[in-house]
LOSEKE-29728 format. One record per residue (C-alpha): residue in three letters; x, y, z; residue number from 1. Coordinates in nm, 3 decimals, decimal comma, padded with zeros to 5 digits. Layout:
N
 code    east   north      up pos
  Ala       X       Y       Z NUM
...
# end
This chain:
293
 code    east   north      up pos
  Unk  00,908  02,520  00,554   1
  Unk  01,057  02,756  00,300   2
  Unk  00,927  02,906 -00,043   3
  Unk  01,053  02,631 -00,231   4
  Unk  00,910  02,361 -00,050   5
  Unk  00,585  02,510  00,016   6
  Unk  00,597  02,532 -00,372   7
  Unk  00,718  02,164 -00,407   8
  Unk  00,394  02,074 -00,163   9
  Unk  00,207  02,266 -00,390  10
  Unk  00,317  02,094 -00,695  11
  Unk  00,298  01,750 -00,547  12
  Unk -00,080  01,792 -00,420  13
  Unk -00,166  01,906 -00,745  14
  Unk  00,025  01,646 -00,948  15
  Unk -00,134  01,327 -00,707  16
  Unk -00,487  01,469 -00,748  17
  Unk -00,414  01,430 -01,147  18
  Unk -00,345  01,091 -01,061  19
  Unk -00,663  01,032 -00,893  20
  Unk -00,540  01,072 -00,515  21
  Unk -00,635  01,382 -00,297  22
  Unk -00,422  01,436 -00,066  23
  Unk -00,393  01,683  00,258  24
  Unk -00,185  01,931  00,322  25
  Unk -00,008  01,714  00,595  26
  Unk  00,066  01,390  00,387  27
  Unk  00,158  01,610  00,066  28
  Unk  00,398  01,761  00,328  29
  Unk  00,548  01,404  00,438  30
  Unk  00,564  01,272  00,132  31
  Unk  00,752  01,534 -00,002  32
  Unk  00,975  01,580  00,277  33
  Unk  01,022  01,198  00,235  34
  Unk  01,132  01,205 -00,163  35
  Unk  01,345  01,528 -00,079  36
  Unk  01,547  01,428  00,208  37
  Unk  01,512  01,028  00,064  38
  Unk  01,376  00,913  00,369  39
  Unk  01,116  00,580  00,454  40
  Unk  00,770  00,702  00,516  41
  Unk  00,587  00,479  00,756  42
  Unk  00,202  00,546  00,705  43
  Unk -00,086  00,431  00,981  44
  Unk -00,425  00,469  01,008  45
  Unk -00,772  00,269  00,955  46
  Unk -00,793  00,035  00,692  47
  Unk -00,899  00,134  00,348  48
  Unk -00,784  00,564  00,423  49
  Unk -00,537  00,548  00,147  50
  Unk -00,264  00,412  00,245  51
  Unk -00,146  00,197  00,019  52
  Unk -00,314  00,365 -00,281  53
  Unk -00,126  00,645 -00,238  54
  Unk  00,237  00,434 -00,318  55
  Unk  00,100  00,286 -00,603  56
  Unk -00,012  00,676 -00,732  57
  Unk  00,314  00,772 -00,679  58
  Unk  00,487  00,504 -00,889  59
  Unk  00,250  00,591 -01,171  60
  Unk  00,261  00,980 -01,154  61
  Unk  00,640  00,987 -01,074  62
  Unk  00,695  00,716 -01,335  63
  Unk  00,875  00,477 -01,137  64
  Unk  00,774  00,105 -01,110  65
  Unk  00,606 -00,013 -00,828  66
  Unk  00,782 -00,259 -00,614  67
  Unk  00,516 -00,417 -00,327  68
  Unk  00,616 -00,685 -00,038  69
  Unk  00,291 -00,809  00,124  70
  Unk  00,359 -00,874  00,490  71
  Unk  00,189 -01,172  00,663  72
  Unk  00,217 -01,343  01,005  73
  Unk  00,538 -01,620  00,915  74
  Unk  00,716 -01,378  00,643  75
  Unk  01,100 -01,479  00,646  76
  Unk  01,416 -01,320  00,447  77
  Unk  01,375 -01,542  00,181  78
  Unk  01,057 -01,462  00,063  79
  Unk  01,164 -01,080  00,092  80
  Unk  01,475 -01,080 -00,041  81
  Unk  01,633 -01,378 -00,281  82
  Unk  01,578 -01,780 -00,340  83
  Unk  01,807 -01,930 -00,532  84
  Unk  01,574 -02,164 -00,812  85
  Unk  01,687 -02,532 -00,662  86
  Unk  01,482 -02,693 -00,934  87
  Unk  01,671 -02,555 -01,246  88
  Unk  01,982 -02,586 -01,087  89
  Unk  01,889 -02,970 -01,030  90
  Unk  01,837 -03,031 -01,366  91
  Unk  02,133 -02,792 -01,470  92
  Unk  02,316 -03,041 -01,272  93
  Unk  02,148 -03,342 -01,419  94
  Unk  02,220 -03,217 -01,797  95
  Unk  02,606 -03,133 -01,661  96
  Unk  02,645 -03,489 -01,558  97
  Unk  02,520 -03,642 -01,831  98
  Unk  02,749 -03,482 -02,040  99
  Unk  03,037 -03,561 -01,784 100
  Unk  03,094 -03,132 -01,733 101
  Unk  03,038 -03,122 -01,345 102
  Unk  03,356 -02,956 -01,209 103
  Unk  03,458 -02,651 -00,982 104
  Unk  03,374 -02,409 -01,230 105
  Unk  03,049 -02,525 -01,353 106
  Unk  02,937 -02,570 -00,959 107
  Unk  03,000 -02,226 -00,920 108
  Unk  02,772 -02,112 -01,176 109
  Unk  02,486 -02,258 -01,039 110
  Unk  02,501 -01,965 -00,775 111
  Unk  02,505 -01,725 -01,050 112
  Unk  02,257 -01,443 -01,175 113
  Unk  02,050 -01,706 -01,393 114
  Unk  01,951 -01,909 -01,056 115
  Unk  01,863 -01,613 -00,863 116
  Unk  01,564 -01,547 -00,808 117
  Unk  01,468 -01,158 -00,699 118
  Unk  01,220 -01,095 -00,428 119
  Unk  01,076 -00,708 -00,375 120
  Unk  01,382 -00,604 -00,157 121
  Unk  01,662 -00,721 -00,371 122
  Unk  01,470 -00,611 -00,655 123
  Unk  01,431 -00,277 -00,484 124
  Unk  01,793 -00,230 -00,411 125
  Unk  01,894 -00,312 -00,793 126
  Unk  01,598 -00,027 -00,926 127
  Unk  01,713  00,296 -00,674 128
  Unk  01,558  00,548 -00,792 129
  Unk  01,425  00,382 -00,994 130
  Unk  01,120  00,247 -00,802 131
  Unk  00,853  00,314 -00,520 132
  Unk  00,915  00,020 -00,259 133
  Unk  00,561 -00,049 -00,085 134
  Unk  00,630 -00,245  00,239 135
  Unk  00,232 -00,296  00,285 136
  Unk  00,107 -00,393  00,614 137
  Unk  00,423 -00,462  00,811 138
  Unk  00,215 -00,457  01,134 139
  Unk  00,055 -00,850  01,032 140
  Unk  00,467 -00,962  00,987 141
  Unk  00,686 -01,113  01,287 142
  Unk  00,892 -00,923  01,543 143
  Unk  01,247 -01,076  01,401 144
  Unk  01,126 -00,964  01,023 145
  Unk  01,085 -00,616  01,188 146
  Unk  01,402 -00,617  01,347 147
  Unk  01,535 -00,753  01,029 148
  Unk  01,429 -00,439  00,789 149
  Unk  01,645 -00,156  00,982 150
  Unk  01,932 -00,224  00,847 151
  Unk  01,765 -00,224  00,524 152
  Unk  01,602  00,091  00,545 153
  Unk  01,974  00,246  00,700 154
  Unk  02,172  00,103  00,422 155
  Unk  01,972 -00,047  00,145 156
  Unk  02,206 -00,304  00,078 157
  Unk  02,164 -00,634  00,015 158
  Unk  02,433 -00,941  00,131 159
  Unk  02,422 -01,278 -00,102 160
  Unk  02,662 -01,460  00,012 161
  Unk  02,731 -01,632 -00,321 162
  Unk  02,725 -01,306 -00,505 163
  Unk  02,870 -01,047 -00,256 164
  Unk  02,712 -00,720 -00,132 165
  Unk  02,472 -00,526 -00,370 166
  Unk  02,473 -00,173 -00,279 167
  Unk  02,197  00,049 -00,432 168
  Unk  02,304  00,347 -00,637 169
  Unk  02,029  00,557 -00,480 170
  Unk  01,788  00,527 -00,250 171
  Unk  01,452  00,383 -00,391 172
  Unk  01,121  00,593 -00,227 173
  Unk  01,017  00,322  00,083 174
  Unk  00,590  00,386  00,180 175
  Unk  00,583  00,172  00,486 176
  Unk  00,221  00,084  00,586 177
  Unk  00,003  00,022  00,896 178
  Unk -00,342 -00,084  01,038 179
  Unk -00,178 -00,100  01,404 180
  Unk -00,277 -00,484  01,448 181
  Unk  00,017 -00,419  01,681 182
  Unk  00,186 -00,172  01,797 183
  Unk  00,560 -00,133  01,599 184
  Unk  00,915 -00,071  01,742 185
  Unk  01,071  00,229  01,786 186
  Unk  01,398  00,184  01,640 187
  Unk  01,213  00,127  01,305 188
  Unk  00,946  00,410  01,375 189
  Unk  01,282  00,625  01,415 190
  Unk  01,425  00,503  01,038 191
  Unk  01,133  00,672  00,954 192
  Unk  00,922  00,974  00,891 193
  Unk  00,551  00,938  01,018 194
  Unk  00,212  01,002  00,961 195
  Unk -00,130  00,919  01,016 196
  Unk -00,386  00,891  00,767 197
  Unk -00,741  00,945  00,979 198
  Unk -01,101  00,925  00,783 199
  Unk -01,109  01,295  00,555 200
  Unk -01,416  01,486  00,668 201
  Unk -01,775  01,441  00,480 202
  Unk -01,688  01,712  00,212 203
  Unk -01,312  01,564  00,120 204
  Unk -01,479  01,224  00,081 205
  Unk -01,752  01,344 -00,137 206
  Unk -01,475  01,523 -00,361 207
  Unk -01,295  01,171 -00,303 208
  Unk -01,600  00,972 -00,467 209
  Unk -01,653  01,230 -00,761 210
  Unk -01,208  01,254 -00,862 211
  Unk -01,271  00,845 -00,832 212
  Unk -01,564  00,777 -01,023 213
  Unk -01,645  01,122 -01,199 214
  Unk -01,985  00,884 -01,371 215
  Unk -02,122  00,890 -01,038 216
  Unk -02,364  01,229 -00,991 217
  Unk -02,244  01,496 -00,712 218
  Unk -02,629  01,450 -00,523 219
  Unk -02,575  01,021 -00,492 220
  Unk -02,180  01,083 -00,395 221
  Unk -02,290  01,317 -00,128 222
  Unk -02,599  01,066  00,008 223
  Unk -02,326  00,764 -00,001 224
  Unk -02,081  00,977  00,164 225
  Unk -02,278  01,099  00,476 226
  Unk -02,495  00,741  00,501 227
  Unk -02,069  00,604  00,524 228
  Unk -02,028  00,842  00,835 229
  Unk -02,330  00,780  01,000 230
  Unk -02,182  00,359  00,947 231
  Unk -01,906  00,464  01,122 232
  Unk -02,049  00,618  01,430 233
  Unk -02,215  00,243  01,487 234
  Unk -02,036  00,018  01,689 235
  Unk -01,913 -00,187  01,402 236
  Unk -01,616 -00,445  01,418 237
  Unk -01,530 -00,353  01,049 238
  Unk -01,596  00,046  00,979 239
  Unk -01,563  00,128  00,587 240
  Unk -01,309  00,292  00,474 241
  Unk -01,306  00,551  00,156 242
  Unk -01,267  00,278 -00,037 243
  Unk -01,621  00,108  00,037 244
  Unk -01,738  00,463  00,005 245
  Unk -01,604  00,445 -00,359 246
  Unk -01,721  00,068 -00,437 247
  Unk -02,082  00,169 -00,298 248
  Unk -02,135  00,487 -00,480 249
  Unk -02,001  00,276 -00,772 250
  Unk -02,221 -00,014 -00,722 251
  Unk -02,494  00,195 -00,667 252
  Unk -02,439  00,398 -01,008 253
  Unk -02,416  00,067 -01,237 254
  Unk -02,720 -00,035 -01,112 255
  Unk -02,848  00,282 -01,212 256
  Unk -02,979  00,425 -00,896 257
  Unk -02,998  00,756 -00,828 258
  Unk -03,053  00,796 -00,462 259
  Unk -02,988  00,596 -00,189 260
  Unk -03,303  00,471 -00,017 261
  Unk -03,359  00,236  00,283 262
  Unk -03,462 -00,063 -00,035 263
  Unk -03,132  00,021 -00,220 264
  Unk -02,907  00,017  00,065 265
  Unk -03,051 -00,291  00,187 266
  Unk -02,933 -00,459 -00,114 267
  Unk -02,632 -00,316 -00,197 268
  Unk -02,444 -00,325  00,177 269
  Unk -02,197 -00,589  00,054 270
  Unk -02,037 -00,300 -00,111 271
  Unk -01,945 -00,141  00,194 272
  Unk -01,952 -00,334  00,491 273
  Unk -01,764 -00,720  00,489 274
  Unk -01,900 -00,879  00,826 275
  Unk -02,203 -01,078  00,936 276
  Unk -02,317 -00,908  01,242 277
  Unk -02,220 -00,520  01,057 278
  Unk -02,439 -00,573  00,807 279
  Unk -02,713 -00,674  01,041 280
  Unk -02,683 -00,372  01,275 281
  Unk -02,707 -00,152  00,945 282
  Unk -03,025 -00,280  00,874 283
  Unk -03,146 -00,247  01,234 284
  Unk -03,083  00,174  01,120 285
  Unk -03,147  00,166  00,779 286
  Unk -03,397  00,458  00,792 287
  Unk -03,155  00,643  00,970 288
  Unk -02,869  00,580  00,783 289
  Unk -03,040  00,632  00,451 290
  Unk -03,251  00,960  00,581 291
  Unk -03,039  01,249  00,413 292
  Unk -03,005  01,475  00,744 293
# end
């Protein structure tokens, strides 16, 4: 990388952490390569790492607005890009013949702009540059919704046929995210650039927890932080991410505690840990978990 965009790194680290996010070297790097060179960025990793917190930072530090389709397991074209609203043209057609006005021309405006209704692609295409499109969890959507995006992500342009082709001016910024539910294709892995968001070590989370929730003392961050790691080395079907790290020192800190002991995590592991038979094997290691070495 050159001068300029190891300063443009530089800048862009610093100017996320003011909005809350800390970011390594390597996603700064991606994320910077993907505004410059107005690329997709596809993001994987555990859930709850940061990846879709870090779209929605960028749309408030970057000033854009933030433009978020929430995949799901049936998702089709319609829901992700345009509906037209059949029930006010019905009763636009109701009042019309009422008043005897139905012809050719008034037919033909109930496919107009005031029936349309804009889903987060269309909506993206319209804003540009305008806006930070978060495609969140694409993994949990169908193959054929997939396959559907690519041309999408090539073009970003939008067919109606009613209306004709919308055409953005300029590409908006695309954060594609992942908790590989399943694994995704290549050809849209290679519309994008990549990278992989893994748990940050004990001493990034800590620093994590304190730019997060500055109320919350360095000494109960750091006991949170390292009981969280020790979580994760148990054979749990759900391991927390940094963002149970955050909502347990935070829950923790309201309840004005200033440790963690084996009696406060005991009461407090909803914070962190959302199954049954987790929460369970925590307690079987409470005094390990809670014992500060």
């Amino acid at each position: 990388m050159n001068e300029n965009g190891a300063a443009g790194v530089a800048d862009l680290t610093a100017t996320l952490r003011r909005g809350g996010y800390l970011a390594g070297r390597g996603l700064a790097t991606a994320v910077y390569v993907a505004l410059s060179l107005r690329r997709p960025l596809l993001l994987e990793g555990e859930p709850g790492v940061g990846k879709t917190e870090i779209a929605k930072v960028l749309a408030d530090v970057l000033g854009r607005d933030l433009i978020r389709l929430q995949c799901y397991e049936g998702i089709d074209t319609n829901q992700a890009l345009y509906e037209w609203d059949y029930s006010r043209q019905l009763l636009h057609i109701r009042a019309l013949s009422e008043q005897k006005l139905v012809d050719e021309a008034a037919v033909e405006k109930l496919f107009g702009p005031s029936f349309l209704l804009e889903r987060p692609l269309l909506q993206a295409v319209r804003a540009g540059d305008r806006a930070v499109l978060l495609i969140d969890e694409i993994d949990r959507a169908d193959d054929e919704f997939e396959a559907f995006l690519l041309e999408m992500l090539s073009d970003f342009q939008i067919t109606i046929p009613e209306v004709g082709t919308i055409i953005a001016a300029s590409a908006p910024l695309v954060v594609l995210t992942s908790n590989r539910t399943r694994e995704l294709h290549d050809a849209l892995k290679r519309r994008c650039l990549y990278h992989w968001i893994d748990y940050p070590s004990l001493e990034r989370e800590v620093e994590i927890v304190m730019v997060r929730r500055p109320e919350v003392s360095a000494a109960l961050a750091r006991k949170v932080v390292a009981a969280v790691h020790r979580l994760r080395e148990l054979d749990l079907a759900k391991p927390p991410g940094v963002a149970e790290t955050i909502d347990w020192a935070s829950t923790l800190d309201f309840l004005g505690e200033t440790d963690l002991t084996a009696d406060t995590a005991d009461v407090t592991l909803g914070s962190v840990l959302k199954d049954r038979d987790d929460m369970e094997l925590a307690r079987d290691n409470l005094d390990e978990l809670t014992s500060g070495r």
